[in-house]
N, C-alpha and C positions, 0 to 999 in steps of 0.2 A: 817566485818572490811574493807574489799576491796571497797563494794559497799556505805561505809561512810568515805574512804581515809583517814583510820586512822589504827596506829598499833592496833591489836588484844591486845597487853597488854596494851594498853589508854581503851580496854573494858570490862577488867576481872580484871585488877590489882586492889592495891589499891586505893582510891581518895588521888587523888595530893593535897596537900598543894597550895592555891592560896594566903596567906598571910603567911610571915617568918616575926619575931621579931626576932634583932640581939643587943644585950646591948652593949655598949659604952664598956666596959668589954671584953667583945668576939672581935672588931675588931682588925685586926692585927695592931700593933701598936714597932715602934721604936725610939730608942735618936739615932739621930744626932748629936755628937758635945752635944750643950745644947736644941737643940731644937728637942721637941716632934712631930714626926710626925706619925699619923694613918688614915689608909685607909676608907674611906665613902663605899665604895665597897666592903662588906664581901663576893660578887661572882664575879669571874674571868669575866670579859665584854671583848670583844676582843676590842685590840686599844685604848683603856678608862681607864684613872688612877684617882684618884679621891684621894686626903689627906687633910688633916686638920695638918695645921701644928701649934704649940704653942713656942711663942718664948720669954724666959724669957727677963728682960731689956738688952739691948746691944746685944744680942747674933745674932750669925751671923752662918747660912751654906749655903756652895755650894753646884750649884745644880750640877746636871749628864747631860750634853749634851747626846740628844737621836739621833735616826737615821735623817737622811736628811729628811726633809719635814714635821717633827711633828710640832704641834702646842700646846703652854700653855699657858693656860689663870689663872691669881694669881688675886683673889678679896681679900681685908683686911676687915676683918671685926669689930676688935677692935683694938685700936692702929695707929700705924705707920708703915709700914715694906717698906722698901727702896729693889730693884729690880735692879740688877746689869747684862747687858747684854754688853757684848762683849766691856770692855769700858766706857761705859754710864750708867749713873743712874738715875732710877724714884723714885720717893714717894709718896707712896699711901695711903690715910687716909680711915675710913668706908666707906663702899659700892663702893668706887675705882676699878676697872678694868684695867690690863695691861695683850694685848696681844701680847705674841712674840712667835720668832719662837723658838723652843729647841730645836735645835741644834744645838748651838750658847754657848760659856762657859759663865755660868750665877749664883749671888749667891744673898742672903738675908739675910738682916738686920734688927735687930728692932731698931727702933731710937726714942723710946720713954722709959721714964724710968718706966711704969708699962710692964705687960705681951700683947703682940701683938698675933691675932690669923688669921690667913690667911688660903685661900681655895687656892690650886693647881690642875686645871686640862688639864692632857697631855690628846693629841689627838693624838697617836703614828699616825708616816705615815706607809699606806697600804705595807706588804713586796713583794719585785716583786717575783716574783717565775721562 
């Protein structure tokens, strides 16, 4: 094990799983208000949020301002969802991109009258220690 820089149990244990299937079912998943949101992430990533959020017609949630320096990026992917930062507001149609900073008080809307589906992902900023 030493002369291959590997734990002794990566050489006796048993073979690791190199492929996990997680069902749409199993990811953590919560309502907001009226809108669905669940994690794309079914393992803890440090720094990395990843949600798929579902937003019935009109429905609107705020987000959670995170610590100084994160970063979010919100793609639509069906629909409309309008992006409210600090003030000002974008509107994003499919395949749309808006990156801002989160840490900034920010919320969303769908402003279309079927179901809007948008990707959310923080890039938490580094904690100083």
């Amino acid at each position: 094990a030493t002369a291959l820089q590997v734990p002794l149990e990566e050489l006796i244990g048993p073979e690791r799983q190199t492929v996990n299937l997680y069902r749409s079912a199993s990811l953590p998943s919560q309502l907001r208000g009226k809108v669905r949101v669940r994690s794309l992430l079914p393992e803890s990533v440090a720094g990395l949020q990843i949600d798929r959020m579902e937003f019935p017609p009109g429905a609107y949630m705020a987000g959670i301002p995170h610590t100084r320096g994160t970063r979010e990026y919100l793609t639509c992917e069906i629909g409309k969802v309008q992006l409210s930062v600090d003030g000002m507001a974008w509107e994003l149609g499919p395949g749309d991109v808006l990156v801002f900073r989160g840490d900034q008080k920010h919320g969303y809307r769908n402003l279309s009258s079927d179901r809007t589906v948008a990707y959310s992902v923080v890039a938490f900023a580094p904690v100083a220690v």
